[in-house]
C-alpha positions in Angstrom: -8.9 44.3 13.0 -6.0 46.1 12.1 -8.4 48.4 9.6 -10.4 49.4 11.8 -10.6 53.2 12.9 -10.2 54.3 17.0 -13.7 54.8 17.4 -14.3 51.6 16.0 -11.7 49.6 17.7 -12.9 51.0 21.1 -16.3 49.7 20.2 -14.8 46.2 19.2 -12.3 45.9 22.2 -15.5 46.6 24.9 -16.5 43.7 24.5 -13.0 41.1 25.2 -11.9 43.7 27.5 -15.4 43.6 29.2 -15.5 40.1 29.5 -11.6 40.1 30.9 -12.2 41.8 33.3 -15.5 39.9 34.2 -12.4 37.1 35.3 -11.8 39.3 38.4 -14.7 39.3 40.3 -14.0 36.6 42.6 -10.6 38.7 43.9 -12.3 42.1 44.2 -10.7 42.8 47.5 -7.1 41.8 46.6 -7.9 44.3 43.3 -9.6 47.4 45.4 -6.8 46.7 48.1 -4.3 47.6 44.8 -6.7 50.6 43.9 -6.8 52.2 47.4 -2.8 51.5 47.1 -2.5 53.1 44.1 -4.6 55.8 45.2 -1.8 56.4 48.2 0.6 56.4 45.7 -0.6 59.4 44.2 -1.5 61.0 47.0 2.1 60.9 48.0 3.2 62.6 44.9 1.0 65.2 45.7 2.7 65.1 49.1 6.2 65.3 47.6 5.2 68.3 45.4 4.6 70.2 48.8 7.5 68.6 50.5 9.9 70.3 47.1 8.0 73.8 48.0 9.2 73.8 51.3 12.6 72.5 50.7 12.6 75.8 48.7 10.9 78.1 50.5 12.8 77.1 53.9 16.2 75.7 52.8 17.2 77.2 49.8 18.8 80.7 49.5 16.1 83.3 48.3 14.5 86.4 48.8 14.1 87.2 52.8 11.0 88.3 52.1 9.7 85.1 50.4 10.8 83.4 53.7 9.0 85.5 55.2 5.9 85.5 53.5 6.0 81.7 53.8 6.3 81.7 57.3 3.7 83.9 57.5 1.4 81.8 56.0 2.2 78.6 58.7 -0.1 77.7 61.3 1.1 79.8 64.3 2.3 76.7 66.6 5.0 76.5 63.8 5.9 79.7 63.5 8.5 80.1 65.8 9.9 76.7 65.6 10.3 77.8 61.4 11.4 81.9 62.6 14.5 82.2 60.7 18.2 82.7 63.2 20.1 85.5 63.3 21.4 85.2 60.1 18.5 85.1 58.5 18.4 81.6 57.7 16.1 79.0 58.4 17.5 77.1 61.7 19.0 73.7 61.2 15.9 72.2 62.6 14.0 73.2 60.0 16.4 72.1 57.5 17.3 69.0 58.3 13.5 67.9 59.2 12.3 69.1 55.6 15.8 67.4 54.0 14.1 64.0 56.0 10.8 64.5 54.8 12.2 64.0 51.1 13.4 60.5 51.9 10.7 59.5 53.7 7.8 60.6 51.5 9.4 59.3 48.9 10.1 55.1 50.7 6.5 55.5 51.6 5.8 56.3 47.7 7.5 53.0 47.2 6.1 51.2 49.7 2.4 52.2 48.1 3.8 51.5 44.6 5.0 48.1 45.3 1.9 47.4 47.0 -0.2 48.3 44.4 2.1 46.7 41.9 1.9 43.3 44.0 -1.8 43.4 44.6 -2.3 43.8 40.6 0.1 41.2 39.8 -1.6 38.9 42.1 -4.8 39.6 40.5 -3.8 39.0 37.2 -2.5 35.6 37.7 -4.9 34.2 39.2 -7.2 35.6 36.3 -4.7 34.0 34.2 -4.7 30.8 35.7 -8.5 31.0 35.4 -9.0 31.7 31.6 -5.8 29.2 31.1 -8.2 26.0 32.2 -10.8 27.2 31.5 -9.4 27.3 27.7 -8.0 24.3 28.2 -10.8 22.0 29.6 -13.1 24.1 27.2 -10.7 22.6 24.0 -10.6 18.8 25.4 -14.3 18.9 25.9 -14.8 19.7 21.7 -15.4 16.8 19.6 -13.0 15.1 17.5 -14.3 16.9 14.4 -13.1 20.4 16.2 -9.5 18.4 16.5 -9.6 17.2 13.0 -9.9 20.8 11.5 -7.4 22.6 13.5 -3.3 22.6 14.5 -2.3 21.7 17.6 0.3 24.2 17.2 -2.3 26.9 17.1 -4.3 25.7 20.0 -1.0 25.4 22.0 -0.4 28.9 20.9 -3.9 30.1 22.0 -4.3 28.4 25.6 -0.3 29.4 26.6 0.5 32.3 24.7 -2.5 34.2 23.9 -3.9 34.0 27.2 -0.3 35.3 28.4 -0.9 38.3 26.4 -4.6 38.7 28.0 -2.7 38.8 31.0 -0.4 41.4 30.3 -3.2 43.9 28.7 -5.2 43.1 31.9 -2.1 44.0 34.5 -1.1 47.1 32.3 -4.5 48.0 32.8 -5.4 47.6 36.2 -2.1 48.4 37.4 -2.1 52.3 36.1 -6.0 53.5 35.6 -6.6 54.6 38.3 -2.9 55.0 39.7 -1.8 57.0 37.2 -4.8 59.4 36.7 -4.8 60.3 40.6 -1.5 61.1 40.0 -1.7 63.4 37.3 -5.0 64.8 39.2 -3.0 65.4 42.4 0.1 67.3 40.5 -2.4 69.6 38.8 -4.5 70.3 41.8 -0.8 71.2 43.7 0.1 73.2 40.6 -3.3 75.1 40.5 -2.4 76.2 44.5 0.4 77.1 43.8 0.3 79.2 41.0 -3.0 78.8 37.9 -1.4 80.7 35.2 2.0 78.6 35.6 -0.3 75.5 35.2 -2.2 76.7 32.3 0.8 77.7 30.9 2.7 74.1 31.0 -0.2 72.6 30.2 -1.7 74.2 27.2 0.0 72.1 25.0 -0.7 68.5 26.3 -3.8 67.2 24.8 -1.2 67.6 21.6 0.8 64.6 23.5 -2.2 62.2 22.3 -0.8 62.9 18.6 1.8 60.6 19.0 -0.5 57.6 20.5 -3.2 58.3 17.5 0.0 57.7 15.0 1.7 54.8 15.9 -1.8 52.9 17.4 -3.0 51.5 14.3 0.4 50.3 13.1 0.7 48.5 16.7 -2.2 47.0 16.2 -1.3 45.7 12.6 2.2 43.9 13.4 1.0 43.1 16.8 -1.8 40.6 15.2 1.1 39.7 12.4 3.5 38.9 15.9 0.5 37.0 16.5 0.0 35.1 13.4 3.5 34.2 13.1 4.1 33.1 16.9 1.3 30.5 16.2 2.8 29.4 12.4 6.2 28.7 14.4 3.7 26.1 17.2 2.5 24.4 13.9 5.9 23.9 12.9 7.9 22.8 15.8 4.7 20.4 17.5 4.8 19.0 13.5 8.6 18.8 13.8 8.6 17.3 17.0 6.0 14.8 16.7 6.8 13.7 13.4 10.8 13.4 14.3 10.9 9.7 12.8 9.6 11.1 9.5 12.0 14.2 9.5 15.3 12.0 10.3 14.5 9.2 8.2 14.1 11.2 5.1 17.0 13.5 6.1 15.3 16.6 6.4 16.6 18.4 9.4 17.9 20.9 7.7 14.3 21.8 5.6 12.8 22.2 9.0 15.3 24.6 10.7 15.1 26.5 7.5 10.8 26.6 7.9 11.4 27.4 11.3 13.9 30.2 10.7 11.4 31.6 8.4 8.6 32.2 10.7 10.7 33.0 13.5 12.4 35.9 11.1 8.5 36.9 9.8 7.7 36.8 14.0 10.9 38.7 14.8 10.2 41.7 12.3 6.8 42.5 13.7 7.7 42.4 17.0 10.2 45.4 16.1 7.5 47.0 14.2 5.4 47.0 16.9 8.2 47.4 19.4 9.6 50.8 17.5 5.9 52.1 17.4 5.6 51.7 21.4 9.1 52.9 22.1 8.1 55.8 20.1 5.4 57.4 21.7 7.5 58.1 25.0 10.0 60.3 23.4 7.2 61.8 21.0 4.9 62.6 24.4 8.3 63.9 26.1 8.8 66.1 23.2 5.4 67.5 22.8 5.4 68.2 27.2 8.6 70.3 26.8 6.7 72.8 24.5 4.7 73.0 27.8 7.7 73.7 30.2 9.3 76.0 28.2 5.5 78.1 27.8 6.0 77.6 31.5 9.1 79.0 31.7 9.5 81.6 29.9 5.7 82.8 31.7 7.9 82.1 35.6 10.6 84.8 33.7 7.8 87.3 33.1 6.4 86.7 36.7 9.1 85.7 39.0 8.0 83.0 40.8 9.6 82.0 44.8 11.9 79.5 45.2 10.1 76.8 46.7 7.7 77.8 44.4 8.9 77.0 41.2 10.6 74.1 42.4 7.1 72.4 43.6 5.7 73.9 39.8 8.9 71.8 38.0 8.5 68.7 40.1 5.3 68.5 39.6 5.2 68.6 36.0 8.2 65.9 36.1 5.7 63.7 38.3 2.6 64.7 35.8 4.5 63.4 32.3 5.9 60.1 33.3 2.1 58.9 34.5 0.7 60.5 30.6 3.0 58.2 29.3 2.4 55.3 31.1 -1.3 56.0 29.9 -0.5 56.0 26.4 0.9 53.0 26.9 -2.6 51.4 28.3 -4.1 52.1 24.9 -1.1 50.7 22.9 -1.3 47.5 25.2 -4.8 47.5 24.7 -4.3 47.7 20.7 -1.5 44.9 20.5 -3.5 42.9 23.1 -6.8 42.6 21.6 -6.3 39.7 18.8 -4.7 37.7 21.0 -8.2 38.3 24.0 -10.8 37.9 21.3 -9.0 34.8 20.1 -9.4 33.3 23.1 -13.2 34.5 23.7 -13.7 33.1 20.2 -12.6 29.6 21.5 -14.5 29.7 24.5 -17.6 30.7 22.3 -17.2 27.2 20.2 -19.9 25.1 21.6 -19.0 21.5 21.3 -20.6 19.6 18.5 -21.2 16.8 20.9 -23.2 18.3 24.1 -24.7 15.6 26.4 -28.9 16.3 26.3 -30.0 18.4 29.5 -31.6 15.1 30.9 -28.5 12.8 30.3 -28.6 10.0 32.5 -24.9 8.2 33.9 -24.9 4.3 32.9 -24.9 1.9 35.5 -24.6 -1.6 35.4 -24.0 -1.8 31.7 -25.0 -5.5 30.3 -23.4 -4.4 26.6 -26.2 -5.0 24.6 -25.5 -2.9 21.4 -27.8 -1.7 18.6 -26.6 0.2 15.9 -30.4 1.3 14.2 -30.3 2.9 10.4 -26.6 4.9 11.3 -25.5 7.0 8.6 -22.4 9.3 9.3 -20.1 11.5 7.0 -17.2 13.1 8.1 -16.6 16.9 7.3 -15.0 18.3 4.5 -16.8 14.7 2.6 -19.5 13.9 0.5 -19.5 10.0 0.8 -21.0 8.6 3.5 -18.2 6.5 5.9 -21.2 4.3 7.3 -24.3 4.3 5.1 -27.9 2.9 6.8 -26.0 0.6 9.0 -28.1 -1.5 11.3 -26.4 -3.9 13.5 -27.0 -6.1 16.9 -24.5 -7.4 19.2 -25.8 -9.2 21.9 -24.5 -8.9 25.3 -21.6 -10.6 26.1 -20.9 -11.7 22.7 -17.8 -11.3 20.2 -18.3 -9.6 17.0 -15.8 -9.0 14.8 -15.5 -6.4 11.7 -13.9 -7.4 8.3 -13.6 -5.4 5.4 -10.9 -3.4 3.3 -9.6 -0.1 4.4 -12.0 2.7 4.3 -14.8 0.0 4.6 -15.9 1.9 8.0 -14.9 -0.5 10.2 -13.2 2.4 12.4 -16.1 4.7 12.8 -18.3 2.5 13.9 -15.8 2.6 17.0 -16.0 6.4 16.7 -19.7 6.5 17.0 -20.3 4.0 19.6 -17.3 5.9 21.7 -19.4 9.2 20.2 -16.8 10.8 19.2 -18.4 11.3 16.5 -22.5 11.4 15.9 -24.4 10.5 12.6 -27.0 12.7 11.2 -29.0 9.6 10.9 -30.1 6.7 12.9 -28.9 6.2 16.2 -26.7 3.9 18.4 -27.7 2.5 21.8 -26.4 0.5 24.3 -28.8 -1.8 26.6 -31.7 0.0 25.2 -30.4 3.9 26.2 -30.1 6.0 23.5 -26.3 6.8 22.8 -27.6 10.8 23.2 -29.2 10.3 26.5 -26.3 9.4 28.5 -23.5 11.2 29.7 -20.3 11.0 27.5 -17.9 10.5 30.8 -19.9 7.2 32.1 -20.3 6.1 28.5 -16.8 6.0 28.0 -16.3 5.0 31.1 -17.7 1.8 30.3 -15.7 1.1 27.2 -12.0 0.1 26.7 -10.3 0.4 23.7 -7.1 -1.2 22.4 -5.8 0.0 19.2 -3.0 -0.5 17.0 -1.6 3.0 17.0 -0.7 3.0 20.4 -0.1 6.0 22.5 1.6 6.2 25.4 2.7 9.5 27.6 6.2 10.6 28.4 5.8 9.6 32.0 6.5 6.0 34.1 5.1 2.6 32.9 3.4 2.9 36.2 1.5 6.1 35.3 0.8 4.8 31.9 -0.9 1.9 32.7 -2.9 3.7 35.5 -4.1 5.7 32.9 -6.7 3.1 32.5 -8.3 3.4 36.1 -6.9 6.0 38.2 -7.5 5.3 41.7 -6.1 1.4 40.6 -4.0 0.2 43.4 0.3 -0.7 42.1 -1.4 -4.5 43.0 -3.9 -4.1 40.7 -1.6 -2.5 38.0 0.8 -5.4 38.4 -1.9 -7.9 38.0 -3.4 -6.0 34.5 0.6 -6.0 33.5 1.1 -9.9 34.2 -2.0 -11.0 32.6 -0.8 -8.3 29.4 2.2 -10.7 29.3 4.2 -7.8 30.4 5.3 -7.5 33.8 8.6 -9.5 32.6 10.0 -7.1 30.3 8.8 -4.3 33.0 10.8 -5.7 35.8 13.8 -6.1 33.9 13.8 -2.0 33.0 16.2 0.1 35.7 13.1 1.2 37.5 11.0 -1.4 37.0 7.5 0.4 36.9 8.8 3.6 37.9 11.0 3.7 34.8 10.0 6.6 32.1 9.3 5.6 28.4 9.8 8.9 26.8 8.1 10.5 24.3 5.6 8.0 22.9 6.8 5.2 24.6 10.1 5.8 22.3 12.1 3.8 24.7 10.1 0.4 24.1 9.7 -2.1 21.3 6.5 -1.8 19.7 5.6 -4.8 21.1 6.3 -3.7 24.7 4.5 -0.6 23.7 1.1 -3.0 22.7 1.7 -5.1 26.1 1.7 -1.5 28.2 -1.8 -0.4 26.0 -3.5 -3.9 26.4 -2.5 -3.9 30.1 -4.0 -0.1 30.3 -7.4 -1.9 29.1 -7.2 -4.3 31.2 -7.2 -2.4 34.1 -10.4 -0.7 33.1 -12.2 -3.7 33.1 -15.0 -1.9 31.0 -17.9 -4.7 30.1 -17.5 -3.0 26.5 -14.2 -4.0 25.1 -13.2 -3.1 21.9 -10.3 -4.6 19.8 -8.8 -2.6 16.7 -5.7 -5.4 16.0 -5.0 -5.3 19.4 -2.0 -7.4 18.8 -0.5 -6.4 15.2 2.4 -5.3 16.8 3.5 -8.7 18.5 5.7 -11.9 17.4 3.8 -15.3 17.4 4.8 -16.3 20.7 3.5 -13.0 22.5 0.1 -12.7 20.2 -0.2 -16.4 21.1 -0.2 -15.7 25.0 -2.1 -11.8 24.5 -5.4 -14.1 22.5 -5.5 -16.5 25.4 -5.1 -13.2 27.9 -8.0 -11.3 26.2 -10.6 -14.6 25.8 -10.1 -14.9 29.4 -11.1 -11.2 29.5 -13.8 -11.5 27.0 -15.8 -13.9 28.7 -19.2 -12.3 30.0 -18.2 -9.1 27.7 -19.4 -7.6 25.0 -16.1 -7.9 22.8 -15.8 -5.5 19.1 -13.1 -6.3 17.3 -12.0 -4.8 14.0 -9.2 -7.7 12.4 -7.5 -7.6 9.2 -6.2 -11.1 9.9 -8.8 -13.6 9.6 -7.4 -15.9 12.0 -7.7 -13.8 15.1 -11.2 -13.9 14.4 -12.7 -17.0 13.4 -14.1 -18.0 16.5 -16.0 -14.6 16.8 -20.0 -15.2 17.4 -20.7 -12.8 14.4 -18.5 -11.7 11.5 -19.9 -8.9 9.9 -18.2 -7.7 6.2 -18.1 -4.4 6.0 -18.2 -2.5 2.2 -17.7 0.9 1.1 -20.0 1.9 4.3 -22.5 -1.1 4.3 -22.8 -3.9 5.9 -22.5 -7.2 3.1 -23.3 -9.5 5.3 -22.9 -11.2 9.1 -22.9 -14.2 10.3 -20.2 -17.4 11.0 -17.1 -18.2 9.0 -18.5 -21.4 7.5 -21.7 -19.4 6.6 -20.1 -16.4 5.4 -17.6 -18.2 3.1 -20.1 -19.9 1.4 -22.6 -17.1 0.8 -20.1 -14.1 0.7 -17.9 -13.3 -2.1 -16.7 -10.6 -0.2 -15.6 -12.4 2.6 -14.3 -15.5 0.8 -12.3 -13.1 -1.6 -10.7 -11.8 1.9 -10.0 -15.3 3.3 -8.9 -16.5 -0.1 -6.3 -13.4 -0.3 -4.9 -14.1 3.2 -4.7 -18.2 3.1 -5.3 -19.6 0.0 -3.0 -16.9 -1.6 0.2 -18.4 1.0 -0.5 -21.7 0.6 -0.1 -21.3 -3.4 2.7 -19.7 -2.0 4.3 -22.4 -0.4 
């Protein structure tokens, strides 16, 4: 982007620019409200051009004649209230009304600019607010591939900070394209009145003021997508930091971090004054170029000499005419630094989900938890061997099956694709006969609770956490789900009992109490689906003792998957299916399978037979 020539980046930013301002429509009358504003604005710089003509014509020292003459020229009701005294001055009257009228054009200049300003500003954040969910609910609704391929740090980066940057190009914008050009129209069209040569005098030289924007934009465009780049590096590095703080303090590395940190923040910190130098350029470069202008302007008023009042309204217009070119120069610089971070975000919002529910999804109801998994073959990106290979697998409703098998067996992604989170190129997976891709992905999770043993847990109360399961759940019902998780004790003895918050992770609580809180989240859902991923690794004897007897009392009339790398969790389980590199080995009962599986005896061999040579 930062390549590309003017002509080409106008053609490129038409399109995000386009679509920004698309983000507006419903707020059209707050934004016209701002134009017409705006447009009063300039009008009263018009107005204050005449008001500095008569200040000179009436109240400043001159010729008698040019009094005169500009008396002459008034409507005749006011030509005896302007008729100079005996002195031949104008009357105080006439002076201190035009003095006034200074003043007061210029609070009701104010009053139009701060109007316009507000209305704009208003605008803009609700347009922000706008593109900021709908980034956000856009980016939850990808699939988990999406989340496996990018940082969190740069998504952080592109739903806060990018769309900030939107923002700003979008109130730059509206705030002073039309404000600014009225303004610059209404000094001219004074000027020309007043006096043409003067005008094109002063103004021969200003299309040369676009020199300085043509010069610095492509280097403002450059460091701003660097600025850019860099902003999002430092995201990656402080959500890495920051989530990972265990792994950073235990191996000492606080230091190493601040130093990475520093880095990108220097890298971020020199583009910004690249970009910042080129902006802050422009304004004295413009300023420069216009006083070519006045002087052509003045040395033309020394060959002609010009009234009073006359060349004051000439000089304060061209002081109202260069401000606004200025502030227009700075629309396209905006626009330039502006437009990596708008097409980022239009690039995110293009990313169709992987997983899209079929146009005639249907919401389950009354879900019996009858589960086929038919010919399922799945690889996960960036892989060439298959995680589940030709897997076809029944589960009765209401039954317990459990999953056994090594790491990397594919124990886990069957969870994945029956939650679909993921979906296989091959095969399918159903539930009660439905087609996983005919249903709606909100009821179909809705139906399915999950406890896993890398708990997470939000930095809010225990409460909050555990309502996480069911939301409109009454505090009877969350007590109830926390009692039968064996875990209303150890909540009742924290300072605010359910209304006490767990920090970051649940760091405040035992791992443990942090497996009691995600168990009692499950229970609350009361899903007919429930699946187990060793639900209780992170509990002493006593407590996984209780939790087993909590969760067969939950299992009954469920259809219960459990993934367990200790046998003895499982070994009343209906179905035990071993799970190899993929493939299913075998299923059946622990008597059968340990006497027609090697796999599975090899796995109960390591775990018992192994500690009881032991002892």
């Amino acid at each position: 982007m930062a390549k590309l020539s003017f002509r080409d980046f106008l053609r490129t930013a038409r399109g995000p620019y386009g679509r920004l301002f698309g983000y507006m429509k419903p707020y059209m009358g707050r934004f016209w409200a701002g134009i017409i504003f705006g447009i009063c604005f300039a009008a009263a710089n018009g107005a204050l051009v005449f008001v500095f003509k008569n200040v000179g014509d009436l109240v400043l020292t001159g010729a008698p004649g040019d009094r005169a003459d500009h008396i002459a020229k008034l409507p005749e009701y006011l030509r005896e209230w302007a008729a100079p005294g005996p002195d031949g001055r104008s009357p105080l009257r006439v002076v201190l009304t035009i003095c006034l009228l200074v003043p007061a054009v210029m609070a009701v200049r104010g009053v139009f600019s701060y109007l316009n300003a507000y209305c704009v500003l208003w605008v803009s954040q609700r347009v922000l607010d706008d593109i900021r969910q709908q980034v956000y609910r856009h980016t939850l609704g990808q699939a988990m591939e999406f989340f496996n391929r990018q940082k969190a740090g740069d998504l952080v980066q592109t739903v806060f900070n990018q769309t900030r940057m939107a923002q700003q190009a979008l109130t730059s914008i509206a705030a002073d394209i039309v404000k600014q050009p009225v303004t610059i129209i209404s000094a001219v069209g004074m000027m020309v009145w007043f006096d043409p040569m003067f005008t094109v005098a002063a103004l021969l030289l200003f299309p040369l003021c676009l020199l300085p924007v043509l010069l610095v934009s492509k280097k403002v465009r450059k460091s701003a997508a660097r600025e850019e780049d860099e902003a999002g590096q430092m995201m990656v590095l402080m959500h890495e930091a920051f989530g990972g703080i265990r792994v950073v303090k235990t191996h000492a590395r606080e230091d190493y971090e601040a130093d990475r940190f520093n880095a990108a923040n220097q890298a971020m910190l020199r583009f910004v004054m690249k970009w910042r130098k080129a902006m802050e350029l422009t304004g004295p470069a413009v300023e420069t170029v216009a006083s070519l202008g006045i002087s052509a302007a003045l040395f033309y008023a020394w060959k002609k000499p010009l009234p009073n009042g006359t060349m004051l309204a000439l000089v304060g217009a061209l002081v109202l005419i260069y401000p606004s070119f200025k502030a227009l120069s700075r629309i396209q610089l905006m626009m330039q630094k502006c437009l990596a971070s708008t097409s980022k975000i239009f690039e995110l919002l293009d990313h169709a989900p992987a997983i899209q529910d079929a146009p005639d999804a249907v919401a389950l109801e009354q879900v019996r938890g009858d589960i086929r998994f038919e010919d399922v073959t799945f690889t996960y990106s960036g892989t060439t061997e298959p995680a589940v290979n030709h897997v076809s697998l029944h589960i009765p409703a209401g039954t317990t099956c459990a999953l056994v098998g090594e790491s990397g067996s594919g124990k886990s992604t069957l969870f994945a694709l029956l939650q679909r989170l993921y979906e296989g190129e091959q095969g399918s997976v159903k539930i009660d006969g439905y087609d996983l891709r005919k249903i709606t992905q909100p009821s179909l999770r809705a139906n399915v609770a999950t406890v896993s043993q890398d708990v997470f847990l939000f930095h809010d109360s225990i409460r909050q956490n555990i309502r996480y399961g069911r939301l409109e759940a009454t505090q009877k019902e969350i007590e109830h789900a926390a009692q039968m998780a064996y875990a209303h004790d150890f909540i009742a003895a924290q300072p605010q009992g359910y209304e006490t918050v767990i920090g970051d992770k649940g760091c405040n609580l035992s791992g443990g109490q942090q497996q009691r809180l995600s168990i009692a989240r499950a229970l609350l859902k009361d899903a007919p689906i429930l699946l187990l991923d060793e639900a209780t690794s992170a509990l002493d004897t006593e407590s996984e003792r209780r939790i087993q007897e909590a969760l067969e009392t939950l299992s009954k009339g469920r259809t219960v998957i459990a993934i367990a790398h200790r046998l003895s969790t499982i070994l009343k389980a209906d179905q035990i299916v071993v799970m190899d590199h993929g493939s299913i080995k075998a299923v059946g009962k622990h008597a059968d399978l340990y006497e027609r599986s090697p796999e599975y005896r090899r796995l109960y061999d390591l775990q018992f037979n192994s500690h009881q040579a032991a002892a």
